[in-house]
C-alpha positions as CSV (number, residue, x, y, z in Angstrom):
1,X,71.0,-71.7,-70.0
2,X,68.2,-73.8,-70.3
3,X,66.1,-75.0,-67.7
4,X,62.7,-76.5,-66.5
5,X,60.3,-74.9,-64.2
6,X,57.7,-77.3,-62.8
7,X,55.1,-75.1,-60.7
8,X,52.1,-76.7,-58.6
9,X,48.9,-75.0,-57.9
10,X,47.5,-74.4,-54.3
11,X,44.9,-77.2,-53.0
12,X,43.2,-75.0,-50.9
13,X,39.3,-74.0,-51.7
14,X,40.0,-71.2,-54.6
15,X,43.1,-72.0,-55.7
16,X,41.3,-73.2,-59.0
17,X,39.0,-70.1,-59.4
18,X,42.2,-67.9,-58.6
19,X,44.0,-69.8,-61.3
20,X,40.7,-68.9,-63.9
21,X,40.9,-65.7,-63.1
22,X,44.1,-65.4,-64.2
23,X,44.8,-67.2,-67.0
24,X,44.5,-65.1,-69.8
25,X,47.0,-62.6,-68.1
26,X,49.5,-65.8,-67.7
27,X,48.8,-67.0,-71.0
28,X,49.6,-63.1,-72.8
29,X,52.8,-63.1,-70.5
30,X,53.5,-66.5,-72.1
31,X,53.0,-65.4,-75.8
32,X,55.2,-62.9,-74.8
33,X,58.4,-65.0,-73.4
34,X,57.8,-67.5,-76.4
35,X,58.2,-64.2,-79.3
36,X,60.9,-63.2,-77.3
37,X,62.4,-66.8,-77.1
38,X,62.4,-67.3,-73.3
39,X,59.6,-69.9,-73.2
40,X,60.3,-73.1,-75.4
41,X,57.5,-75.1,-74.5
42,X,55.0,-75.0,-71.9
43,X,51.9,-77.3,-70.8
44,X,49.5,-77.3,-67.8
45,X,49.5,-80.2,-65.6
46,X,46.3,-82.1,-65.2
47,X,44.7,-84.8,-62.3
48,X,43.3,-87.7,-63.2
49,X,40.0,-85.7,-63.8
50,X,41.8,-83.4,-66.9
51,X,41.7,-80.4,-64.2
52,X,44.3,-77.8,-64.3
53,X,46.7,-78.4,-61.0
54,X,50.0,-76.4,-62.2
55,X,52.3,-75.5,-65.1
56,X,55.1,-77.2,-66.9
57,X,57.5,-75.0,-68.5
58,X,61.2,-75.2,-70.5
59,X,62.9,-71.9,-70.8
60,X,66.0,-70.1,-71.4
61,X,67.4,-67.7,-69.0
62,X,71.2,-66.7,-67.9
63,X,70.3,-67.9,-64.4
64,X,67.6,-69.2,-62.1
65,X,68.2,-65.8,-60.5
66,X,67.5,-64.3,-63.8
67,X,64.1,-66.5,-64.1
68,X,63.1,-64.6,-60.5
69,X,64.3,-61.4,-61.4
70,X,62.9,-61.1,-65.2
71,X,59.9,-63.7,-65.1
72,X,58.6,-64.6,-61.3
73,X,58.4,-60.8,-59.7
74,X,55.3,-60.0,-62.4
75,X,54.0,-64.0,-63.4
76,X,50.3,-63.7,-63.0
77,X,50.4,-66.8,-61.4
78,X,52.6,-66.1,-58.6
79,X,51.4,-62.3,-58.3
80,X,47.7,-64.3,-57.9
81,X,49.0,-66.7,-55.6
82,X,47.9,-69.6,-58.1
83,X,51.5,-71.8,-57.7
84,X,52.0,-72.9,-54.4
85,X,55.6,-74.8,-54.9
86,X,58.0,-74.1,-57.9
87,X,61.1,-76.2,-58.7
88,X,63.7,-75.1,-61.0
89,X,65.7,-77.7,-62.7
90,X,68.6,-76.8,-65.3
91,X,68.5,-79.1,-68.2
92,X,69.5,-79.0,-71.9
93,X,67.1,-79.2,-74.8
94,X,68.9,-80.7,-78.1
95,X,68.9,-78.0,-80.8
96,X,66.8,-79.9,-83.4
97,X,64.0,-79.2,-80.7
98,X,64.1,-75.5,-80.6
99,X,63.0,-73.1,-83.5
């Protein structure tokens, strides 16, 4: 099942540096869900000001459980409290768009 995660960063004072910090962790983690065909497509979310302010992600898991279970419980960005709010939307991505 297919499904979009939308995750917002923190506005409080370090919630940018904290999201720095632990980028490249998140980023290896993503490499590693997109090889193993978890992650379709991803993109941060910017301001007005092209500053990082959360992620945008399509993926494919059995369940939004799953996505808790397998993904949230070690996600650099949650582990670093980086997102502050995460919404989880099922959806279905047309088969000419995934490789």
């Amino acid at each position: 099942m297919q499904f979009i995660v939308k995750a917002y960063d923190g506005k409080d004072e370090g919630a940018y540096e904290r999201r720095l910090e632990a980028r490249d962790a998140h980023l290896a983690g993503a490499k590693a869900m997109y090889d193993n065909k978890t992650l379709l497509f991803a993109a941060a979310m910017l301001d007005e000001e092209d500053k990082m302010i959360g992620s945008t992600m399509i993926v494919e898991f059995p369940s939004k459980e799953a996505i808790e279970k397998e993904w949230f419980a070690e996600e650099p960005y949650i582990r670093n409290k980086v997102w502050e709010k995460i919404e989880i939307v099922p959806c279905k991505v047309p088969p000419f768009c995934i490789k």
